[in-house]
C-alpha positions as CSV (number, residue, x, y, z in Angstrom):
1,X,176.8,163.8,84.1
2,X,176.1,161.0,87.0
3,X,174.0,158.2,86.0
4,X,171.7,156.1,88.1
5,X,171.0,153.0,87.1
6,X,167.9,151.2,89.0
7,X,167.1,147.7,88.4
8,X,163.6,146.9,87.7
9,X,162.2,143.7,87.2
10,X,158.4,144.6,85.9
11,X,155.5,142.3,84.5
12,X,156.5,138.2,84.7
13,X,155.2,134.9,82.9
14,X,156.9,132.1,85.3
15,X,157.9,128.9,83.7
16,X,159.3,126.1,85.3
17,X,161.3,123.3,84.5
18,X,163.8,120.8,86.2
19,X,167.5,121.2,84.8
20,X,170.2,119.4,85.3
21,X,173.7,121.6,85.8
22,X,177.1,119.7,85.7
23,X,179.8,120.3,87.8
24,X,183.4,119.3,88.1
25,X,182.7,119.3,92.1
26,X,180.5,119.9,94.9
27,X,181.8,123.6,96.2
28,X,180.2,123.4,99.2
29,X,180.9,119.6,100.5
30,X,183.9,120.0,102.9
31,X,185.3,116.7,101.7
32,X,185.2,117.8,98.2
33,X,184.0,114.5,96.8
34,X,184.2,113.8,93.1
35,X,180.8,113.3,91.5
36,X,179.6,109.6,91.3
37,X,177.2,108.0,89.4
38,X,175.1,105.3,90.3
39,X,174.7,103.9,87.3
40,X,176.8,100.7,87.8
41,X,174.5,98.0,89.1
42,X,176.3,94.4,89.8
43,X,173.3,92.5,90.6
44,X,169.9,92.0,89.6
45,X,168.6,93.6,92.8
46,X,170.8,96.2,91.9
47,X,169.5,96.3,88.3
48,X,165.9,96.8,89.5
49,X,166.9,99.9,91.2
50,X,168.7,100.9,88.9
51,X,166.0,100.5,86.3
52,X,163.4,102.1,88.2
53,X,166.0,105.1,88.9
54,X,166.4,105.4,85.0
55,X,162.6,105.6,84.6
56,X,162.4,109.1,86.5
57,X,164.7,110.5,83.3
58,X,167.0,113.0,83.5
59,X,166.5,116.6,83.8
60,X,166.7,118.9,81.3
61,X,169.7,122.1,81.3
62,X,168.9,125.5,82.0
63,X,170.1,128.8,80.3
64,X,170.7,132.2,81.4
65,X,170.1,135.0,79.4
66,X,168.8,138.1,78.9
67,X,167.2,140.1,75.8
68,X,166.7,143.7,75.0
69,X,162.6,143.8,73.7
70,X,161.7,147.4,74.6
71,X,162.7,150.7,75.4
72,X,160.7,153.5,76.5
73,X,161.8,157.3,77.8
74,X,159.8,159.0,81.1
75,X,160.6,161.8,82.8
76,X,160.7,162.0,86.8
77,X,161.4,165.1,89.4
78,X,163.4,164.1,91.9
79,X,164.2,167.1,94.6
80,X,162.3,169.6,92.1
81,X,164.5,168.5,89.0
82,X,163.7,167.0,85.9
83,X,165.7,163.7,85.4
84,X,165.1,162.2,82.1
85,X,165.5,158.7,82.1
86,X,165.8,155.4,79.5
87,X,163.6,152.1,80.7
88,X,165.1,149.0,79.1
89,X,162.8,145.6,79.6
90,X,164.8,142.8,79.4
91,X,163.2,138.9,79.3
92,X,165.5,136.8,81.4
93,X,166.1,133.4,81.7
94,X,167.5,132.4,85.7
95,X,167.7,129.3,87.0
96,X,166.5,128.8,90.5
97,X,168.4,126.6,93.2
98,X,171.6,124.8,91.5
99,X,175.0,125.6,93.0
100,X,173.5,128.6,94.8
101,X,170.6,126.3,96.4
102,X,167.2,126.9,96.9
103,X,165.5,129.5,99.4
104,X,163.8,128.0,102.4
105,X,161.0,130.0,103.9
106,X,159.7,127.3,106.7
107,X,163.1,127.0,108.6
108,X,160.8,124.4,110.4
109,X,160.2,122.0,107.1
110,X,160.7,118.7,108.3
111,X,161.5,117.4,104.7
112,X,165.1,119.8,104.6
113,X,167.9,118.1,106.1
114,X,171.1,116.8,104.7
115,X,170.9,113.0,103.2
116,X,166.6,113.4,102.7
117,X,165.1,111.7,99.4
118,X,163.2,114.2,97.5
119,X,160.6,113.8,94.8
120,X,162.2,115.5,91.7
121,X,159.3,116.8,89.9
122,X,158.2,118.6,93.8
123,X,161.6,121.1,93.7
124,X,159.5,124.4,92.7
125,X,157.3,123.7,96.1
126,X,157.9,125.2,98.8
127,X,158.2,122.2,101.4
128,X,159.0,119.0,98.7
129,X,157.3,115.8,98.9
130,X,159.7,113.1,100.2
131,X,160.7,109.7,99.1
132,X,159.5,108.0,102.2
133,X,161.3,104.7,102.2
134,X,163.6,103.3,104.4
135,X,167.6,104.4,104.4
136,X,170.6,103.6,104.6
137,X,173.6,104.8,107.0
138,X,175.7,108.0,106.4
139,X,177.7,110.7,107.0
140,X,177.5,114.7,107.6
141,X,180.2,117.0,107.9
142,X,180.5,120.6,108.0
143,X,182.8,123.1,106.3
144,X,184.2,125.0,109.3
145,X,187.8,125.0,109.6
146,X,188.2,126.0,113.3
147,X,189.8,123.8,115.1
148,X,186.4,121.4,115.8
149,X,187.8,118.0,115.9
150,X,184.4,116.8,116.0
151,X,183.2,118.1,112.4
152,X,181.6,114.8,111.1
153,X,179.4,112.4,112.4
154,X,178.0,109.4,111.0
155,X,174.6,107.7,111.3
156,X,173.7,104.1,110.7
157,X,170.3,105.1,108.9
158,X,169.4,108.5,107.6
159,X,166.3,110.0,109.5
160,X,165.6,113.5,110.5
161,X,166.2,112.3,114.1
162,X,169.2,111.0,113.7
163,X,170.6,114.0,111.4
164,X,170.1,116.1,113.9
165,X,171.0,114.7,116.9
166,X,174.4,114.6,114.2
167,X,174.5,118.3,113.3
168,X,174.0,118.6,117.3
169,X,177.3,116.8,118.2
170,X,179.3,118.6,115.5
171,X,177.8,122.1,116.9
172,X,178.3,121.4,120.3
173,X,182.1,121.6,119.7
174,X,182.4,123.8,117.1
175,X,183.5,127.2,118.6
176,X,180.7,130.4,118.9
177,X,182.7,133.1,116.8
178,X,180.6,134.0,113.6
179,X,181.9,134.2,109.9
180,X,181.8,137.9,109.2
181,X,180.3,136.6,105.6
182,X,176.6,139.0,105.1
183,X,176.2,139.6,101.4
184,X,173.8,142.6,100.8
185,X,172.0,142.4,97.8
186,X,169.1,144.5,96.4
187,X,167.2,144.7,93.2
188,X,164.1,147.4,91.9
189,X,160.5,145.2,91.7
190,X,157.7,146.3,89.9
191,X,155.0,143.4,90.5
192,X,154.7,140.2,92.7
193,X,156.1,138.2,90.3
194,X,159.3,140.1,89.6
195,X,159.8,139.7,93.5
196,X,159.4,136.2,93.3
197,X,161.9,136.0,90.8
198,X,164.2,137.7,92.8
199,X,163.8,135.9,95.9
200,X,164.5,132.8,93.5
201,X,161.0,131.2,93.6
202,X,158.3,130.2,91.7
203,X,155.6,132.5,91.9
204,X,152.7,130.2,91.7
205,X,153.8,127.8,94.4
206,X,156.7,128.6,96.6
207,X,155.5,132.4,96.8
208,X,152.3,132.0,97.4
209,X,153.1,130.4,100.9
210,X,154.4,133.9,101.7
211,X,152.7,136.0,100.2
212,X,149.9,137.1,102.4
213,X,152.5,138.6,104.5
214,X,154.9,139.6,102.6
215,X,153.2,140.8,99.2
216,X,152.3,145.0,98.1
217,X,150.5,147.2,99.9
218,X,147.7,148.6,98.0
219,X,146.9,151.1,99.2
220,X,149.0,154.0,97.1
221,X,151.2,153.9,94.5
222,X,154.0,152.8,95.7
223,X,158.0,152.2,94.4
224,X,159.9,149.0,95.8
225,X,163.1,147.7,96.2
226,X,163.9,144.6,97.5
227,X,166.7,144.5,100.1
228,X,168.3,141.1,100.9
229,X,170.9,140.4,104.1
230,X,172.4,136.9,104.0
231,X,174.7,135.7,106.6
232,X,175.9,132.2,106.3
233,X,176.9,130.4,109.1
234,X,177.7,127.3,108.2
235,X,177.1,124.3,105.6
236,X,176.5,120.8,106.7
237,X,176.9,118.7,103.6
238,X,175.8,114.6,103.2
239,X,178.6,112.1,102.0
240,X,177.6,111.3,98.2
241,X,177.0,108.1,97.6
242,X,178.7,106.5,95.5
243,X,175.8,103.3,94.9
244,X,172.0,103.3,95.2
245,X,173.3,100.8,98.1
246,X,174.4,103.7,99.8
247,X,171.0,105.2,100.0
248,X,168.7,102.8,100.4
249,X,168.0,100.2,103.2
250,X,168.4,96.1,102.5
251,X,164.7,95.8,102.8
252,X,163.9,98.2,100.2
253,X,162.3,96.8,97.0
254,X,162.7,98.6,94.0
255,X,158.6,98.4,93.9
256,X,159.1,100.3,96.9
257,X,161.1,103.1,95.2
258,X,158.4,102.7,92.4
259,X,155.5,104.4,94.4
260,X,157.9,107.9,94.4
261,X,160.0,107.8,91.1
262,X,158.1,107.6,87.6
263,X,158.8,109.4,84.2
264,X,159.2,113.1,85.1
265,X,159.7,112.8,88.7
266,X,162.8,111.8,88.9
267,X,165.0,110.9,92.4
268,X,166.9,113.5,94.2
269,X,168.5,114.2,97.8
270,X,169.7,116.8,99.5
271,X,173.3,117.2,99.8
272,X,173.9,120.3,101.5
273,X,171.9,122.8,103.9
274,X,173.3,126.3,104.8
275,X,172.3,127.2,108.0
276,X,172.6,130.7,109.2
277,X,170.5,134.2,109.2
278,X,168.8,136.0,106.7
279,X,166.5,138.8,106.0
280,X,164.2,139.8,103.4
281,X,163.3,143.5,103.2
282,X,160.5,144.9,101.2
283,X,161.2,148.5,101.1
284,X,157.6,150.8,99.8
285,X,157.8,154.3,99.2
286,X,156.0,157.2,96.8
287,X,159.6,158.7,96.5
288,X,161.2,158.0,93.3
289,X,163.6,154.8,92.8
290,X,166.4,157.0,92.2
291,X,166.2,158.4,95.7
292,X,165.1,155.1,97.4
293,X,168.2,153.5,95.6
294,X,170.3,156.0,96.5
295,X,168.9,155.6,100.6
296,X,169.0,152.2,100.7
297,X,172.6,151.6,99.1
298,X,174.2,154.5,101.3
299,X,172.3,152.4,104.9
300,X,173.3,148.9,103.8
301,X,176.7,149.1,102.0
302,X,178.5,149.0,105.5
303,X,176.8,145.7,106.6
304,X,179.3,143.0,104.2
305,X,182.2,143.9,106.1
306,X,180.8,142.8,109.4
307,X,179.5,140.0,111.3
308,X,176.6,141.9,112.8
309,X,174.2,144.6,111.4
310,X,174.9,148.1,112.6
311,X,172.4,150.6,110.9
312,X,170.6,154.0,112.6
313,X,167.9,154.4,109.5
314,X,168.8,158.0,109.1
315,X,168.8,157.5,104.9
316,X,165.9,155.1,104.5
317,X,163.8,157.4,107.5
318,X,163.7,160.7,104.5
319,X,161.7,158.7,102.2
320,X,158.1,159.3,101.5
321,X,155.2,157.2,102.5
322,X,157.4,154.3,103.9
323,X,156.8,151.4,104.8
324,X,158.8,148.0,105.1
325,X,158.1,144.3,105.5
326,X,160.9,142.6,107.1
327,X,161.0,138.3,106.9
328,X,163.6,137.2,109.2
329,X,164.9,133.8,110.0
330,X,167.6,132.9,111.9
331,X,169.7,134.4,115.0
332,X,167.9,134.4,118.3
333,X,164.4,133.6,117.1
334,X,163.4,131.2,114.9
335,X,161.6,133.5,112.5
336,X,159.8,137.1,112.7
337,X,158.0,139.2,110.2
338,X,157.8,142.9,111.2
339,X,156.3,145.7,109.4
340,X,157.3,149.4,110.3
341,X,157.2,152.9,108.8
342,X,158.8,156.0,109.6
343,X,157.4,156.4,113.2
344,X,158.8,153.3,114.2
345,X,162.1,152.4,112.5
346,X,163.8,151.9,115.6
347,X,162.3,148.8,115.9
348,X,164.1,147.2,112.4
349,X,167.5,149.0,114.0
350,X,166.8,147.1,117.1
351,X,166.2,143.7,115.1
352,X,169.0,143.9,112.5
353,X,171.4,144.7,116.2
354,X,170.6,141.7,118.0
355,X,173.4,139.4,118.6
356,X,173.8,136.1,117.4
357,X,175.5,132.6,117.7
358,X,176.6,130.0,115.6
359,X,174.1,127.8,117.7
360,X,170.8,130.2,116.6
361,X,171.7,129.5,112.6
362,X,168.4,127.8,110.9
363,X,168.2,126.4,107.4
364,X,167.9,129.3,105.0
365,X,168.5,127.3,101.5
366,X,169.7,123.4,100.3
367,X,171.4,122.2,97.4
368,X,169.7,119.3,95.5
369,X,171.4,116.3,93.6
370,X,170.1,113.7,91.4
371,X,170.4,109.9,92.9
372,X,171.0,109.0,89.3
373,X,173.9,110.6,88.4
374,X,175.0,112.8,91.8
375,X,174.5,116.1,89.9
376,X,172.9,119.0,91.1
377,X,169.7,119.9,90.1
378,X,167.5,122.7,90.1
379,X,164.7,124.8,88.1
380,X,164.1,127.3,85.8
381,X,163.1,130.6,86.4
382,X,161.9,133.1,83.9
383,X,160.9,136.9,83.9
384,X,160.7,139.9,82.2
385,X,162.4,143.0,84.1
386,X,163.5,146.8,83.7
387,X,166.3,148.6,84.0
388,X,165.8,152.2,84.3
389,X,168.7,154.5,83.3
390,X,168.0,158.5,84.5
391,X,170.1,161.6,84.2
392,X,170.0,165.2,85.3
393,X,168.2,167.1,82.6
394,X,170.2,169.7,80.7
395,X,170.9,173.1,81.9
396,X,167.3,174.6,81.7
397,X,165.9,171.4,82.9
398,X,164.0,170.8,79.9
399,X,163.3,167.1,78.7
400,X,165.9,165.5,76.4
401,X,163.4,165.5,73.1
402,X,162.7,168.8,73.9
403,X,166.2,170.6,75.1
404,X,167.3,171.3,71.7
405,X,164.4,173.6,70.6
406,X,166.0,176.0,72.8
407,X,166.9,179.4,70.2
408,X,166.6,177.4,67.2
409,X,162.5,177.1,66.8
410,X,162.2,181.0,67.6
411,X,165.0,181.9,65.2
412,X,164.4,179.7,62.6
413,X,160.6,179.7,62.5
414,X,159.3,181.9,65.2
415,X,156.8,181.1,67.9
416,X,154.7,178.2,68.2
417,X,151.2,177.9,67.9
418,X,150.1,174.2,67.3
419,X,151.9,171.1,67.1
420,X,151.1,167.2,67.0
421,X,152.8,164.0,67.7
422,X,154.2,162.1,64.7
423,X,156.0,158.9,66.6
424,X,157.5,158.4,70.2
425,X,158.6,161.6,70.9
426,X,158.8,162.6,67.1
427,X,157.1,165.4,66.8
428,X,155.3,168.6,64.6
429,X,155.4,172.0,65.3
430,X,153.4,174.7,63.4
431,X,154.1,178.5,63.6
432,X,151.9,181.2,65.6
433,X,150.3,182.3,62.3
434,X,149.8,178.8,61.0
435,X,151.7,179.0,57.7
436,X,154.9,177.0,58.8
437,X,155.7,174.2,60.4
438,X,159.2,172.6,61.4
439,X,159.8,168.4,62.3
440,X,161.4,167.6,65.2
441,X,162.8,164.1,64.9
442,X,165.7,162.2,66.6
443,X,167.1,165.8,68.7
444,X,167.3,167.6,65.2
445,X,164.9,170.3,63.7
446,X,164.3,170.2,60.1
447,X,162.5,172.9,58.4
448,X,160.4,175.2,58.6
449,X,158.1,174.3,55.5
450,X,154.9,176.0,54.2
451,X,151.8,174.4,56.3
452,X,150.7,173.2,52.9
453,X,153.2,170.5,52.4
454,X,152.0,168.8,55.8
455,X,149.6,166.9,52.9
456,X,150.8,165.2,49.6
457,X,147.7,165.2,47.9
458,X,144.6,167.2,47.5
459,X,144.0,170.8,47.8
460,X,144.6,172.8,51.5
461,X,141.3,173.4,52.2
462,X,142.0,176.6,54.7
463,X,142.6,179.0,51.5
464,X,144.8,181.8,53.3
465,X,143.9,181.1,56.9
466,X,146.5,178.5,58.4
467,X,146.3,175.8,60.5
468,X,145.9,176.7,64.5
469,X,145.2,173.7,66.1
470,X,146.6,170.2,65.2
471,X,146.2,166.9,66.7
472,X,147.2,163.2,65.4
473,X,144.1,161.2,66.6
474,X,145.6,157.8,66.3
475,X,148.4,159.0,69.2
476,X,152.0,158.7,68.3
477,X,152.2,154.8,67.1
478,X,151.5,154.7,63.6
479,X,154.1,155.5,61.0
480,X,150.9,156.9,59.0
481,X,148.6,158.6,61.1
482,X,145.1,161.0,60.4
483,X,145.7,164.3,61.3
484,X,142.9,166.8,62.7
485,X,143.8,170.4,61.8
486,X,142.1,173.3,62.6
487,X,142.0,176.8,61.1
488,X,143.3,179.7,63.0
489,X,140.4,181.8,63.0
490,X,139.1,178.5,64.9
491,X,135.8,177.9,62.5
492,X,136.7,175.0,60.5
493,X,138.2,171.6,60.6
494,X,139.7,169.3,58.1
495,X,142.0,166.0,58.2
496,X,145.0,164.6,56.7
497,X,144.4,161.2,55.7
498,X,147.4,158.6,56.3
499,X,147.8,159.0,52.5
500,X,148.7,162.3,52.6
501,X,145.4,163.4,51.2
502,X,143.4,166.6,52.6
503,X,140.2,166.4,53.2
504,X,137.3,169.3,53.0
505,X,136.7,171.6,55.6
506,X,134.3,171.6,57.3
507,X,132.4,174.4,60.2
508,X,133.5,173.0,64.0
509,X,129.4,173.3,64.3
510,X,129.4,170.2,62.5
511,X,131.7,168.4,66.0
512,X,128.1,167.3,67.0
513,X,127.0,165.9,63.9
514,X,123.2,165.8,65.3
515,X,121.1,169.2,64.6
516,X,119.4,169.4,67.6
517,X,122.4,168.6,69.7
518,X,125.0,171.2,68.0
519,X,124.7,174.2,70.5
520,X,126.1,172.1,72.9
521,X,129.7,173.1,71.1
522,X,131.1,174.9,74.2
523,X,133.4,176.7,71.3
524,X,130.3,178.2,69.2
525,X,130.3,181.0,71.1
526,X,133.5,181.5,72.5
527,X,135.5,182.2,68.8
528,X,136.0,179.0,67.6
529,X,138.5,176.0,68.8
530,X,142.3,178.0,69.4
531,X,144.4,174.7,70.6
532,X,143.9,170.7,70.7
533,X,145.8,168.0,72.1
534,X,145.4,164.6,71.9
535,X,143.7,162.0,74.1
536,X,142.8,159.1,72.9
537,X,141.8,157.7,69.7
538,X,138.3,158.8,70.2
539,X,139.0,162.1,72.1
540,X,140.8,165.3,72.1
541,X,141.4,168.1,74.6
542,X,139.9,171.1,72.9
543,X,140.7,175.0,74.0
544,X,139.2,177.5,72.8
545,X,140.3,180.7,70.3
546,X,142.1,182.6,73.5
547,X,143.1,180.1,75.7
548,X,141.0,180.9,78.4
549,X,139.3,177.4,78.7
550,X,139.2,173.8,77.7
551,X,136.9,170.8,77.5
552,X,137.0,167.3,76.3
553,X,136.3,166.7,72.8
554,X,134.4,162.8,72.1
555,X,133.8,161.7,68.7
556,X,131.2,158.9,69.3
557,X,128.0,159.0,69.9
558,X,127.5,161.5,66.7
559,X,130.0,163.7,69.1
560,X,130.1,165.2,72.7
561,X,131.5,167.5,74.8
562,X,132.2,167.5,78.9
563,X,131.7,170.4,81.1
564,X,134.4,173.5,79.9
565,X,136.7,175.1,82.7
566,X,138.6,177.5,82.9
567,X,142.4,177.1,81.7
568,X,143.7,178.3,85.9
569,X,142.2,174.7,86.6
570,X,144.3,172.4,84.3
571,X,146.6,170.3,86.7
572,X,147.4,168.6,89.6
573,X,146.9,171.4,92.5
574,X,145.9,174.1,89.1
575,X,149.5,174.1,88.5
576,X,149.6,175.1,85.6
577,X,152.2,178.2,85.2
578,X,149.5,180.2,81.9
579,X,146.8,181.9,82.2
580,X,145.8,181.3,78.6
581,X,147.3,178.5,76.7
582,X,147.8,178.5,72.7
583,X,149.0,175.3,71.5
584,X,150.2,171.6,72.7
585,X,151.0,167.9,71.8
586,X,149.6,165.4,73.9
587,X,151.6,161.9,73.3
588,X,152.1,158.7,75.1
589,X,155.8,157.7,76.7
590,X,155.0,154.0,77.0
591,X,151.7,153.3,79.2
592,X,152.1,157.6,79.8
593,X,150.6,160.1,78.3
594,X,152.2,163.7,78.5
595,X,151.1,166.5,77.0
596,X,153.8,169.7,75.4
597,X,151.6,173.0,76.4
598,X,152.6,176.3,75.0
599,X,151.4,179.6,76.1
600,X,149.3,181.8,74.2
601,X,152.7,183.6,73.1
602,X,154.1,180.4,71.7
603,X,157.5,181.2,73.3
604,X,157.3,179.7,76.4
605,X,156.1,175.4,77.3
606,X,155.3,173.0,80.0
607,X,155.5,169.6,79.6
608,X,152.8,167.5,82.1
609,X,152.0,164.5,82.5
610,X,149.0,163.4,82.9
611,X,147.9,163.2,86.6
612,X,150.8,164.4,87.6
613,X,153.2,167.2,88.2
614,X,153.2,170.2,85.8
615,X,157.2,171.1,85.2
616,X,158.2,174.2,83.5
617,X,158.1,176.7,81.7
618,X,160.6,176.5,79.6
619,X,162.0,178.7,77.2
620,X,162.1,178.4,73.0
């Protein structure tokens, strides 16, 4: 059986903190210089620094991990069949920037350039504040080997004037060919927050900058995946210092320094900017995520191998209700955001096919070191997300807590006539006749038992008449729920207490506890109440003696009923396969509820849930 597995990152808390994360050497500075720290001051001047250096502190380390704190089951049709599927949420630890640098969305920042002071305690921003003294001399280089014999350049003090007019002279001879270097990437979101996570940013700052045009439509309900193409052109890298002297300007004070660097803000620089192209793709679509996952992997898995982007859309262009919000930077303009749907896809082929240089590369993320100690820095990112699990159904189609009813209820018990929810998908069923009723835990039947042993204690109160409507009003979360029961001649109604104990019946006039009220019982005169599912812990879905018709049972306001239909109208589109309906569970799947409808044979069920599609009937 083929699994699809779909990554889904769900509802977030974001917390941030700096971190500090050692490392034997800078991967990405072409000169591969050992880390330095600048903790060796030789003269009082230097001690000053030094001291006011110390006073920012030093960053605390991340983790990355991962724990399993839920798991719920759903149910999804997918080309007309029933997939059962297995959500896991997970809450993950990331952190954000380090080796892998941080995401730049203003490829026009001023602050981001190789050799610029940052303020530490600013990282999670989404342009940093600066330490806006005046600098030293340095040198850039880039990590290119291609014959450029021009691939540093040094400047005798570090401005963003005269870094670029550096990067210019080491591009101007560098040759035009392109790395053919795009990593496609995608991941399942299931809120704003979960894409911020992904795109490696703190939600309430970074993403907020972008948010306006890149955030969810609202409109329907949609599915998302988040589809990223990053090409890397190149990585200019800053000379690490190996002294504050090497930073900082004669005239510099270390009062100067003061104004930017206190306790928990501590100094950093930029050692490293990538330059290059990337693009963020919000995929939206009502179709399932197994299908959209399925689409998007089988248009973009092509792209890695190849220095430009050569899709037609034929996979995404099947999938229902789309729409996609493209962020671009980089290539051959400086940055472009582009929404289209499925009557005008050609315009995100004709944007992923444009041609590009090495000259058209902008700054799409930076790596960040501390001045104290040379390391790199970053933050930390947190989230909960889900991963979704889904496989065909079995051979009928039926749901997996469900499938293995299949010849053994009928044979061992006979047909159904009422059942209830016990927990999750743990459930009751109770003959046609009302005198039996079989457990169906864990994809294993046990039973059937006399009806009367559903109690422990009391008396039954139903004499010889059994039990032909059942509902556990509390839902399917308590280890000791109250059961409602009803007779099968449909008159009376009695409960099971979470002791075990039976209570007295009592006539179904007595619903609407107020006298005046009680022919307002749409069931008085239509034979009595013949099925019930569960709602809610104040209401019920009653039917009446022969199926033919249904209304909503509410237990406050001394009890009410809303307006009865007729059983043909149950259903998205009334598609509901019975004309009359004799028995069901309703239960929730997580935030879900479904309900378990048999018909008034008690050999044949749907499962729907609620709002949604009706899928059946299967067979007992």
């Amino acid at each position: 059986m083929k699994t699809k597995t779909i990554i889904r990152q769900l509802a977030l808390v974001f917390m941030v903190t700096l971190f500090l994360n050692a490392c034997s050497k800078d991967s990405t500075d072409s000169t591969e210089s050992p880390e330095v720290s600048n903790t060796d001051p030789d003269t009082e001047i230097d001690r000053d620094f030094q001291a006011v250096v110390d006073n920012g502190g030093d960053f605390d380390p991340t983790t990355t991990s991962e724990e399993e704190v839920s798991i719920e089951e759903s149910n999804e049709i997918i080309d007309g069949e029933v997939w059962n599927c297995t959500t896991k949420t997970y809450s993950a630890l990331s952190p954000g920037g380090g080796d892998k640098g941080f995401p730049l969305f203003n490829p026009n920042a001023s602050v981001i350039y190789p050799g610029s002071l940052l303020q530490g305690k600013s990282l999670k921003n989404a342009t940093p504040d600066v330490i806006a003294v005046e600098r030293a001399g340095g040198t850039i280089s880039y990590d290119l080997n291609n014959g450029n014999t021009a691939s540093s350049f040094s400047v005798e003090k570090v401005t963003k004037s005269s870094i670029q007019n550096a990067m210019n002279q080491i591009i101007a001879n560098a040759p035009s060919d392109l790395p053919a270097n795009f990593v496609f990437t995608y991941s399942q979101v299931s809120s704003e927050q979960s894409l911020a996570f992904n795109m490696g940013v703190d939600y309430e700052t970074a993403f907020k900058s972008i948010s306006a045009d890149f955030g969810f439509s609202q409109d329907k309900s949609y599915n998302r995946i988040l589809v990223e193409l990053n090409q890397s052109f190149y990585t200019m890298s800053f000379d690490i210092p190996t002294s504050l002297e090497g930073l900082f300007d004669e005239s510099v004070s270390a009062d100067d320094l003061a104004k930017y660097v206190g306790p928990g803000n501590p100094a950093t620089y930029i050692s490293d900017v990538t330059y290059g192209r990337i693009y963020y793709m919000l995929i939206e679509s009502t179709s399932s995520y197994t299908e959209m996952e399925a689409a998007v992997s089988a248009e973009f898995n092509g792209v890695a191998a190849s220095a430009d982007i050569d899709i037609d859309a034929s996979y995404i262009s099947d999938l229902s209700e789309l729409k996609i919000k493209v962020m671009a930077f980089g290539g051959e303009s400086t940055s472009t955001l582009l929404s289209v749907g499925n009557s005008n896809l050609s315009e995100l082929v004709a944007l992923l096919a444009k041609s590009t240089t090495i000259s058209t590369g902008l700054p799409i993320s930076y790596v960040v070191r501390s001045v104290k100690s040379n390391q790199i820095v970053g933050v930390q990112l947190a989230t909960e997300y889900d991963v979704t699990t889904c496989e065909p159904a079995g051979p009928g189609g039926e749901p997996t807590y469900t499938a293995f009813w299949k010849g053994e209820v009928l044979e061992r018990m006979g047909p159904v006539g009422s059942g209830y929810a016990e927990q999750g998908t743990d459930m009751v069923l109770i003959s046609k006749d009302g005198k039996q009723f079989m457990k169906s835990n864990n994809v294993r039947l046990e039973g059937p038992f006399p009806i009367e042993e559903l109690g422990t204690m009391g008396d039954y109160p139903f004499g010889d008449v059994g039990v032909g409507a059942a509902c556990n009003i509390d839902g399917n979360n308590e280890e000791e729920p109250t059961v409602m029961v009803v007779s099968s001649d449909g008159q009376f109604f009695s409960y099971i207490l979470p002791n075990g104990r039976w209570l007295s019946k009592e006539p179904i006039i007595n619903l609407i506890t107020e006298d005046e009220r009680q022919d307002e019982n749409p069931f008085i005169n239509r034979g009595g109440v013949g099925a019930m599912f569960f709602n809610s812990s104040v209401s019920r879905w009653m039917f009446d003696i022969n199926g033919d018709g249904y209304a909503m049972y509410n237990r406050t306001n001394n009890g009410e009923f809303s307006i009865y239909n007729t059983t043909n109208l149950w259903g998205v589109n009334n598609t509901l396969p019975f004309d009359r309906i004799g028995g069901g569970v309703g239960f929730f799947i997580g935030s879900k509820r479904y309900f378990v409808m048999f018909d008034s044979t008690g050999t044949q069920y749907v499962v729907n849930e609620e709002g949604g599609e009706v899928f059946g009937p299967f067979e007992l």
